[in-house]
PyMOL CGO cylinders between C-alpha atoms (Angstrom):
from pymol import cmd
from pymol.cgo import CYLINDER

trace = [
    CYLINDER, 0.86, -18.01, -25.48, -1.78, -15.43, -24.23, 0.3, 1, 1, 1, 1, 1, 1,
    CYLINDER, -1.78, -15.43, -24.23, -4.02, -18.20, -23.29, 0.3, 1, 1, 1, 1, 1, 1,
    CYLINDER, -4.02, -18.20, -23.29, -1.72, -20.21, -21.51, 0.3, 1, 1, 1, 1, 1, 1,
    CYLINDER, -1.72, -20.21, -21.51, -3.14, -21.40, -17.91, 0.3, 1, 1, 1, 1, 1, 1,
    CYLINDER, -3.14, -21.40, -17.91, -0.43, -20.52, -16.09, 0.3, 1, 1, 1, 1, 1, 1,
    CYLINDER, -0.43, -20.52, -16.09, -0.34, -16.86, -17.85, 0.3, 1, 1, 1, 1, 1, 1,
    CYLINDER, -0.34, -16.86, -17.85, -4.44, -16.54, -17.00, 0.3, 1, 1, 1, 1, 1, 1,
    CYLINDER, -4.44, -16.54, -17.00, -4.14, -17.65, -13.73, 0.3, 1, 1, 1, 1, 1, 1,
    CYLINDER, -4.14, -17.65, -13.73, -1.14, -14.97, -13.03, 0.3, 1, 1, 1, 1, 1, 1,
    CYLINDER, -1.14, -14.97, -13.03, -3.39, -12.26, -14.16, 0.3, 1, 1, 1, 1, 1, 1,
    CYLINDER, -3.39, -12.26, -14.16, -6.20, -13.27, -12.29, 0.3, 1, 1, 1, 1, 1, 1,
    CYLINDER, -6.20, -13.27, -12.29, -4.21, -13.00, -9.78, 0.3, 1, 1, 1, 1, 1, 1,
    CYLINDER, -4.21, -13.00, -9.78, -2.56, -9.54, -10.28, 0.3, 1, 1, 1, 1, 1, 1,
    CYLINDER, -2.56, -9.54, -10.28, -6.40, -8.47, -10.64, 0.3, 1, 1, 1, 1, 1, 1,
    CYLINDER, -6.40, -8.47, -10.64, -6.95, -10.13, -6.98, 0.3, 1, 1, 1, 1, 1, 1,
    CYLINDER, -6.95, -10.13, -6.98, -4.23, -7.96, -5.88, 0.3, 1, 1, 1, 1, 1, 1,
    CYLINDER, -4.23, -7.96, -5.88, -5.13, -4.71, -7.13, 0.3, 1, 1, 1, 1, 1, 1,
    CYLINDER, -5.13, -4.71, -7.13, -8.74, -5.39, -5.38, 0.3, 1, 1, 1, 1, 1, 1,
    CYLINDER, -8.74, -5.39, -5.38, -7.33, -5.30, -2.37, 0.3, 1, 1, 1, 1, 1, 1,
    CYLINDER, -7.33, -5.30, -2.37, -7.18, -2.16, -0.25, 0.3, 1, 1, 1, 1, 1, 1,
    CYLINDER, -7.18, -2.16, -0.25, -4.30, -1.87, 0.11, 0.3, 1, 1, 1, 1, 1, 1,
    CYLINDER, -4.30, -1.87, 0.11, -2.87, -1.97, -2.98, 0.3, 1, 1, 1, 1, 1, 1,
    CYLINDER, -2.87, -1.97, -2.98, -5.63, 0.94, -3.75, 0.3, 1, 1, 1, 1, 1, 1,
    CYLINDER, -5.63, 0.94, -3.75, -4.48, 2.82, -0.75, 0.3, 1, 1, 1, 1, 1, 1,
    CYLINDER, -4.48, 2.82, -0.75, -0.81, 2.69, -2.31, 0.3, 1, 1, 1, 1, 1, 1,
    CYLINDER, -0.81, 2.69, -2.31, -2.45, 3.93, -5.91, 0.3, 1, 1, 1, 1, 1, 1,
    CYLINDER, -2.45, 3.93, -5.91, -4.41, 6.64, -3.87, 0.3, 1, 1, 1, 1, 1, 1,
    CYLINDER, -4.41, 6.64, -3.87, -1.86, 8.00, -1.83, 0.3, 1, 1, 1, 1, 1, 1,
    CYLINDER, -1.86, 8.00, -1.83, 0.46, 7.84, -4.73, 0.3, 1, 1, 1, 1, 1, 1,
    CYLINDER, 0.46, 7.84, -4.73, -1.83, 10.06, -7.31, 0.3, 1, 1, 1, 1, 1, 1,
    CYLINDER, -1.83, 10.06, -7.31, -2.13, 12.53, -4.41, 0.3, 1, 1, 1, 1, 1, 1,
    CYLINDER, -2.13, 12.53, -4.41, 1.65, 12.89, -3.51, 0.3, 1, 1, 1, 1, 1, 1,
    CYLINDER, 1.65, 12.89, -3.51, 2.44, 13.39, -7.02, 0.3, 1, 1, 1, 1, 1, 1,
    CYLINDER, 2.44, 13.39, -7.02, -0.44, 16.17, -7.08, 0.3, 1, 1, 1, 1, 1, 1,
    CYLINDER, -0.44, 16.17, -7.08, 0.27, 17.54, -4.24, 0.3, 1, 1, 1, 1, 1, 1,
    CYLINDER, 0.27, 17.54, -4.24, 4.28, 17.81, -5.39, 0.3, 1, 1, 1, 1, 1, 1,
    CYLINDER, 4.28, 17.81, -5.39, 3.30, 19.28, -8.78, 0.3, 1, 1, 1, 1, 1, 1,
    CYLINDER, 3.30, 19.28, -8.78, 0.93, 22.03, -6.69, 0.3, 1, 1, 1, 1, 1, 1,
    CYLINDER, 0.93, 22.03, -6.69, 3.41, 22.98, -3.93, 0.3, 1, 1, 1, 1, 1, 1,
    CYLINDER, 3.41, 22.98, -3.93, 5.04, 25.31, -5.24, 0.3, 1, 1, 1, 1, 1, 1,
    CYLINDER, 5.04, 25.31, -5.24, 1.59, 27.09, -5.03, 0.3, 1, 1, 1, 1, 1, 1,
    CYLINDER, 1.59, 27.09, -5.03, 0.44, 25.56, -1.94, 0.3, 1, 1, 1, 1, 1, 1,
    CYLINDER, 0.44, 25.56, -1.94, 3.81, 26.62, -0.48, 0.3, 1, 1, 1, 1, 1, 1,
    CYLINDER, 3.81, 26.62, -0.48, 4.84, 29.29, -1.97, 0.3, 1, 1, 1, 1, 1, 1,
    CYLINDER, 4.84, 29.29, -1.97, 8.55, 28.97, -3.42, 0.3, 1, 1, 1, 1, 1, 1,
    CYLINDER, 8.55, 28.97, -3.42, 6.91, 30.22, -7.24, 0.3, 1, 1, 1, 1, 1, 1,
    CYLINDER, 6.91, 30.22, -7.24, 9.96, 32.36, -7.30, 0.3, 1, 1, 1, 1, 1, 1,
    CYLINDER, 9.96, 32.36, -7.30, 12.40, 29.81, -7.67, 0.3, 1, 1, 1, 1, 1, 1,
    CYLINDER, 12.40, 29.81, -7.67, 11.50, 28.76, -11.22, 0.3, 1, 1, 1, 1, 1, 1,
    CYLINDER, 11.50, 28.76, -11.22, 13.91, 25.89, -11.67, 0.3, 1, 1, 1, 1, 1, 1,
    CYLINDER, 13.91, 25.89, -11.67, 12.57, 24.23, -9.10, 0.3, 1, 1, 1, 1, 1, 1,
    CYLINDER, 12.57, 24.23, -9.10, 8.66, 25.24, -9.82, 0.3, 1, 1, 1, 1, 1, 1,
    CYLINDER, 8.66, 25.24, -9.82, 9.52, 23.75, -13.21, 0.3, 1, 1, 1, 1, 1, 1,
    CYLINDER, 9.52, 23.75, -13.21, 10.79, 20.51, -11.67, 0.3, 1, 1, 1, 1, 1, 1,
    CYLINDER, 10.79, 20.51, -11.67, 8.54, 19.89, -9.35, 0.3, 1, 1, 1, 1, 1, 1,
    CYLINDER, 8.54, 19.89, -9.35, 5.60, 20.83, -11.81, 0.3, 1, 1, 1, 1, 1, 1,
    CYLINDER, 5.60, 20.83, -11.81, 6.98, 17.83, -13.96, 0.3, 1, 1, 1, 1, 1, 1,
    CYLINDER, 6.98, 17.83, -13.96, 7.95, 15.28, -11.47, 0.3, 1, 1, 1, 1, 1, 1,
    CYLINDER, 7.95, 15.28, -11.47, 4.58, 15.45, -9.78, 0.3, 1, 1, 1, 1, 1, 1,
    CYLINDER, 4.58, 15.45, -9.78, 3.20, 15.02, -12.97, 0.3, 1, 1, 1, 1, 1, 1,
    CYLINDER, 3.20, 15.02, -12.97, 5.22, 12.53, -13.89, 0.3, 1, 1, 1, 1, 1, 1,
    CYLINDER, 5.22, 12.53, -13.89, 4.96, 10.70, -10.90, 0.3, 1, 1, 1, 1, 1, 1,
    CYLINDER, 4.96, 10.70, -10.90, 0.64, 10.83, -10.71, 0.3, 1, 1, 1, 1, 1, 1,
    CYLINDER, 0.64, 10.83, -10.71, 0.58, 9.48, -14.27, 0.3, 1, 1, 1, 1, 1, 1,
    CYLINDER, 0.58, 9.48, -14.27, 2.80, 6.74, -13.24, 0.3, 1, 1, 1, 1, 1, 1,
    CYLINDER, 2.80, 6.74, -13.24, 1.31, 5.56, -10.22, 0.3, 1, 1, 1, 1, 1, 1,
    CYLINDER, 1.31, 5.56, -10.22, -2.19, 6.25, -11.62, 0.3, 1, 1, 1, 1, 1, 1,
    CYLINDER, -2.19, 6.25, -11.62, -1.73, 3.56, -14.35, 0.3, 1, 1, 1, 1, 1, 1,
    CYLINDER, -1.73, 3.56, -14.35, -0.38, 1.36, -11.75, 0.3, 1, 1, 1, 1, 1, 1,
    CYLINDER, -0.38, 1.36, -11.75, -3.81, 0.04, -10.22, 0.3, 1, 1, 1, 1, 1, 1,
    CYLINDER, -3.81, 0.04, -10.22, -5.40, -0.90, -13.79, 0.3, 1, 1, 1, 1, 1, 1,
    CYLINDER, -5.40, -0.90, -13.79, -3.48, -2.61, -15.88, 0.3, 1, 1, 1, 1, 1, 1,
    CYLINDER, -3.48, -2.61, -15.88, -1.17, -3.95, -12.11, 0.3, 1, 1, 1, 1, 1, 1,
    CYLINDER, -1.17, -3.95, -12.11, 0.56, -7.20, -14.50, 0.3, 1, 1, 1, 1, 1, 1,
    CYLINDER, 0.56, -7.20, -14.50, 1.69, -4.59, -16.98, 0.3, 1, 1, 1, 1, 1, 1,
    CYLINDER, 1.69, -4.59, -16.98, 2.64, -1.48, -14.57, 0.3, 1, 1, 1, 1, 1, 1,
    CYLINDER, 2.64, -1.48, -14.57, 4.06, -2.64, -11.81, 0.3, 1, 1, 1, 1, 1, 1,
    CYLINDER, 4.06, -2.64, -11.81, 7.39, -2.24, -12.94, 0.3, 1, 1, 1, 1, 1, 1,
    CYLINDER, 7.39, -2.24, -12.94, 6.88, 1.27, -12.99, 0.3, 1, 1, 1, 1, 1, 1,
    CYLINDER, 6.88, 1.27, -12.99, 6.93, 1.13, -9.48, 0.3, 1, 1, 1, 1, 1, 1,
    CYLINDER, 6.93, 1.13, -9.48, 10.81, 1.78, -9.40, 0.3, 1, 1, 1, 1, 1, 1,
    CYLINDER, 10.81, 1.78, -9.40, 10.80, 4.80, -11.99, 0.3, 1, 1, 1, 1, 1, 1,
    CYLINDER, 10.80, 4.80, -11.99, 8.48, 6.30, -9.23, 0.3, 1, 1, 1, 1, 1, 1,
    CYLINDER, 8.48, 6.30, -9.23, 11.16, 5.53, -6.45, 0.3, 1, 1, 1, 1, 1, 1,
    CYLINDER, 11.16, 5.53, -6.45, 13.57, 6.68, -8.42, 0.3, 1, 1, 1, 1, 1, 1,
    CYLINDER, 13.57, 6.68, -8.42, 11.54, 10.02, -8.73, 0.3, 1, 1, 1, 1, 1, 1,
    CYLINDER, 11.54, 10.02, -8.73, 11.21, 10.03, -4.88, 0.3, 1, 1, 1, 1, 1, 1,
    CYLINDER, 11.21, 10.03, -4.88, 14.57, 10.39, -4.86, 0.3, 1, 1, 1, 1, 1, 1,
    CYLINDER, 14.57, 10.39, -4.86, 15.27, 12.80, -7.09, 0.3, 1, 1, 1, 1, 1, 1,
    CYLINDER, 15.27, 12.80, -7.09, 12.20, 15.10, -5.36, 0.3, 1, 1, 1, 1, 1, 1,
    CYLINDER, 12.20, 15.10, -5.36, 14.43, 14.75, -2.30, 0.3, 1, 1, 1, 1, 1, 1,
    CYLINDER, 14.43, 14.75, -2.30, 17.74, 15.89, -3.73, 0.3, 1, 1, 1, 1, 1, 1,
    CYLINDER, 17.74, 15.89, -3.73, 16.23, 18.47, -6.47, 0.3, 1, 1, 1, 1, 1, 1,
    CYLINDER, 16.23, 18.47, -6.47, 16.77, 21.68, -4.02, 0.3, 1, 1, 1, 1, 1, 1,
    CYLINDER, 16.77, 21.68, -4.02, 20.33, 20.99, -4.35, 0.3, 1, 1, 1, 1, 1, 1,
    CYLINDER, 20.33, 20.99, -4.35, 20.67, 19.74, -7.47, 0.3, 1, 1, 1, 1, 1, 1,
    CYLINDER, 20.67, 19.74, -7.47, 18.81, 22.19, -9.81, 0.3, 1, 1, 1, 1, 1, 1,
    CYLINDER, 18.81, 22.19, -9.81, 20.55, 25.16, -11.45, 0.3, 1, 1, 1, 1, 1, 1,
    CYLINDER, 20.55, 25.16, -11.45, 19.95, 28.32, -9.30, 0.3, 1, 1, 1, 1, 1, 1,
    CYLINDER, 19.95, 28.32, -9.30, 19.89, 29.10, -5.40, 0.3, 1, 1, 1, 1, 1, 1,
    CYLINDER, 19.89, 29.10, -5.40, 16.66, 27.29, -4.34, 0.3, 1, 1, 1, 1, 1, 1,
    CYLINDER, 16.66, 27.29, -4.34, 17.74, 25.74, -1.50, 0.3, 1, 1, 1, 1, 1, 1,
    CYLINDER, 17.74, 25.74, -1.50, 15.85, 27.61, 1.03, 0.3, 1, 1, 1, 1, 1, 1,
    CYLINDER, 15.85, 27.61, 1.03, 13.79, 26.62, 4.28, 0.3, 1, 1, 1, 1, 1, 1,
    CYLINDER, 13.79, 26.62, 4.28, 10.73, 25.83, 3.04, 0.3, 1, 1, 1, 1, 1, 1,
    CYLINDER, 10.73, 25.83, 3.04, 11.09, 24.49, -0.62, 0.3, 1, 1, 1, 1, 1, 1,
    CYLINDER, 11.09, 24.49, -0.62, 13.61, 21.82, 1.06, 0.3, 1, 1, 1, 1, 1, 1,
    CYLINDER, 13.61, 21.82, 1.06, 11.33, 20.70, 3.78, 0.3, 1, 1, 1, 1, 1, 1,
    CYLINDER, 11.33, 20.70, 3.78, 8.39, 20.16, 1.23, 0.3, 1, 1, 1, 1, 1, 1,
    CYLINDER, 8.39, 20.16, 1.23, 10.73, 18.42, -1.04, 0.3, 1, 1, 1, 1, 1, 1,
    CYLINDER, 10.73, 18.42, -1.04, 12.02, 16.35, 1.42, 0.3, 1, 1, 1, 1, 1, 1,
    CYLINDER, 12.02, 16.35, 1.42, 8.84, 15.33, 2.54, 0.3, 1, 1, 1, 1, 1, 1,
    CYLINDER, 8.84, 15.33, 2.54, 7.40, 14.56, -0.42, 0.3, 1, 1, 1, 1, 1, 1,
    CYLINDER, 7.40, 14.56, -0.42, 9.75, 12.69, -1.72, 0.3, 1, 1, 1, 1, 1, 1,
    CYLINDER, 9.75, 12.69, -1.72, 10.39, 10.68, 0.83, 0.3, 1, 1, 1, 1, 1, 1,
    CYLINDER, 10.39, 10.68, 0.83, 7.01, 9.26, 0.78, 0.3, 1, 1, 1, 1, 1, 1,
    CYLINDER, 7.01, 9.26, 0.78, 6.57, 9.29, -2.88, 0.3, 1, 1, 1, 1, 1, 1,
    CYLINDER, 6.57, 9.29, -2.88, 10.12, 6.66, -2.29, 0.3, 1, 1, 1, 1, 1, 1,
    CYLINDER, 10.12, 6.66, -2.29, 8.20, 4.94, 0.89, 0.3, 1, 1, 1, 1, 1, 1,
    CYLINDER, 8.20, 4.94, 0.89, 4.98, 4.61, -2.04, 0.3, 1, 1, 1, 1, 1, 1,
    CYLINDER, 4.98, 4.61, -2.04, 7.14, 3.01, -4.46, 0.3, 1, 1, 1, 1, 1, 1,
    CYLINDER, 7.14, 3.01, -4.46, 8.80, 0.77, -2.35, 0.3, 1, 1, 1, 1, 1, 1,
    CYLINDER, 8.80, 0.77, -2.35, 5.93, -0.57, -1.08, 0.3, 1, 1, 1, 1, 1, 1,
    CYLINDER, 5.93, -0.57, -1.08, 4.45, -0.75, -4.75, 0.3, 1, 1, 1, 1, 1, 1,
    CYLINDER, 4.45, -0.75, -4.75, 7.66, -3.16, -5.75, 0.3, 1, 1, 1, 1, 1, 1,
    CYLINDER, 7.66, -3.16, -5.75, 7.33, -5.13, -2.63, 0.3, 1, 1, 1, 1, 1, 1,
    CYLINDER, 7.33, -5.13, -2.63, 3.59, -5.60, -3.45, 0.3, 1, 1, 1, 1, 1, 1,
    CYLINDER, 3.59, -5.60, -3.45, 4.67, -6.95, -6.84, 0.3, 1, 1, 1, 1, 1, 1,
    CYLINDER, 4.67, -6.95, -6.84, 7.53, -9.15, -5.73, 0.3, 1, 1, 1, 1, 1, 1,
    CYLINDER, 7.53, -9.15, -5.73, 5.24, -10.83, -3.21, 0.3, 1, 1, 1, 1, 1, 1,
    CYLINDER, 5.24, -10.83, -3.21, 2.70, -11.04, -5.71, 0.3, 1, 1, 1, 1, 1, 1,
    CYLINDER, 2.70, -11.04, -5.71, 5.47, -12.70, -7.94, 0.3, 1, 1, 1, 1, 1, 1,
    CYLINDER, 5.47, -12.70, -7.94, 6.87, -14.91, -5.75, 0.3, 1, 1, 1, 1, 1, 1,
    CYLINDER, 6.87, -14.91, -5.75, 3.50, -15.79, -4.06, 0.3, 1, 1, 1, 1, 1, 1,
    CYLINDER, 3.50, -15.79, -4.06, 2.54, -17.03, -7.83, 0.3, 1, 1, 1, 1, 1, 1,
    CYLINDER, 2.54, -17.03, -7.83, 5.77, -18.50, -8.52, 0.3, 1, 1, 1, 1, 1, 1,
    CYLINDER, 5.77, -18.50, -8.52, 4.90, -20.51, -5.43, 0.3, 1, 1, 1, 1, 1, 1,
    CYLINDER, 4.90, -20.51, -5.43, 1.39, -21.97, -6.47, 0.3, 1, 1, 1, 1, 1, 1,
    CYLINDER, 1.39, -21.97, -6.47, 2.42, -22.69, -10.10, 0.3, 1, 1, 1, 1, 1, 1,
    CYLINDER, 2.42, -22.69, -10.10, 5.87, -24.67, -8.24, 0.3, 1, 1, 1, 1, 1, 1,
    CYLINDER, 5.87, -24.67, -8.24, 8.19, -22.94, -9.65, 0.3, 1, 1, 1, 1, 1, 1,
    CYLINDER, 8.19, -22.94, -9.65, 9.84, -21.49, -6.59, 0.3, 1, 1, 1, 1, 1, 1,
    CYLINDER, 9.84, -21.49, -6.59, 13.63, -22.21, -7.10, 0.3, 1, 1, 1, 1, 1, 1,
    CYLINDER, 13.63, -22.21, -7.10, 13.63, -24.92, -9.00, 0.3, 1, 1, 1, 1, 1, 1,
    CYLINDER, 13.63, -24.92, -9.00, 15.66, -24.67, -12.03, 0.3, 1, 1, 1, 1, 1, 1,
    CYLINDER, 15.66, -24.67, -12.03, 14.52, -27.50, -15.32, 0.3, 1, 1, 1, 1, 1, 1,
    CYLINDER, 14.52, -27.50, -15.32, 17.39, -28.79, -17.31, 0.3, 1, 1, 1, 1, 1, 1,
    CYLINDER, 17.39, -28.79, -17.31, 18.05, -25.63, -19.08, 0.3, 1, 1, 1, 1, 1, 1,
    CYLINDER, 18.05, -25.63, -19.08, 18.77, -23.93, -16.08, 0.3, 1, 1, 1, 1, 1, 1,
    CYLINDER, 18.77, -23.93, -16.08, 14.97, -21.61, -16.50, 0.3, 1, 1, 1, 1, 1, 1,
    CYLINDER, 14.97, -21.61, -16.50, 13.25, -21.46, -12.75, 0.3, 1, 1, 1, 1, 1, 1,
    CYLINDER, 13.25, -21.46, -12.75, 10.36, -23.73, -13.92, 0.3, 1, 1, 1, 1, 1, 1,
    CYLINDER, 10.36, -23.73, -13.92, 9.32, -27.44, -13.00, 0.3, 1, 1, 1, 1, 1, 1,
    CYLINDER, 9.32, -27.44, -13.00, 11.60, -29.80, -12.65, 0.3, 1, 1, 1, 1, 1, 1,
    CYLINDER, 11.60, -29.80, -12.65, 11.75, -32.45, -16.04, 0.3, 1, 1, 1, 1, 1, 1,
    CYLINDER, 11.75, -32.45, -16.04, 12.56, -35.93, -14.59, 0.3, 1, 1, 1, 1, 1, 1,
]
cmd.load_cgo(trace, "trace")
C-alpha cells in the first residue's frame, strides 16, 4: 500500500506544499509564538502569578513542538494543526480560567494576544491542509464522487 501511485503522488505533493513560503512562514511564525508564549512571563513580567507562569511555560512549549514538527513530516502532522488551535484558545481564556487571581492588566493582554494568533496560525495551518487535500482529491478525480460502496473514490461503471 505504501507504494501505491496515488499515495506517492499525495506525498509529493504535501512535500510541494511545505516548500512553499508560505507554508514555512506559518511553521516560522508558529515556533516563535509558542516561544515567545512560554518566555512571557519573563519578557513581561507576571512571574508572580505561578499558575499562570506554569501554564504558559507548558502551552508555549507545547505549542512550538507541535507546530515545529508540522513543516517536516506536513502528510503526517498536519492534523496537529487543530490541537494547536485548540491551544490558541485556551492561551486566550487561561487568565480566567487558572486557579488563583491572575487576571491582571498585563498577563491578559499578552495572553490574549498570543493566543489569538497562535488560533489565526492554526487556522491557517488546517486550511493549508484542506486545500492541499481537496486540491489532490481533485487531480486523482475523486472530488465527490462516491463508487458503489458509497467511499469518495472513482466512479466503477
Amino acid at each position: 500500500m505504501e507504494h501505491h501511485p496515488d499515495i506517492v503522488e499525495l506525498r509529493e505533493h504535501y512535500e510541494r506544499v511545505t516548500s512553499t513560503p508560505r507554508a514555512q512562514g506559518i511553521e516560522a511564525l508558529a515556533v516563535l509564538a509558542g516561544l515567545f508564549l512560554a518566555a512571557s512571563p519573563w519578557i513581561v513580567g507576571f512571574t508572580a502569578f505561578s499558575t499562570l507562569t506554569v501554564t504558559c511555560l507548558i502551552v508555549g512549549l507545547a505549542y512550538t513542538a507541535l507546530m515545529a514538527g508540522y513543516g517536516p513530516a506536513y502528510e503526517r502532522t498536519h492534523a496537529r494543526a487543530w490541537a494547536a488551535a485548540a491551544l490558541g484558545v485556551w492561551t486566550i481564556i487561561s487568565p480566567w480560567v487558572v486557579s488563583g487571581s491572575v487576571a491582571h492588566g498585563k498577563n491578559i493582554v499578552t495572553c490574549v494576544i498570543v493566543g489569538a494568533v497562535m488560533f489565526l496560525l492554526g487556522l491557517a495551518a488546517i486550511s493549508m491542509a484542506t486545500i492541499t487535500a481537496n486540491g489532490a482529491a481533485m487531480r486523482l478525480g475523486r472530488a465527490g464522487r462516491a463508487d458503489r460502496t458509497g467511499r469518495a473514490g472513482h466512479v466503477k461503471g
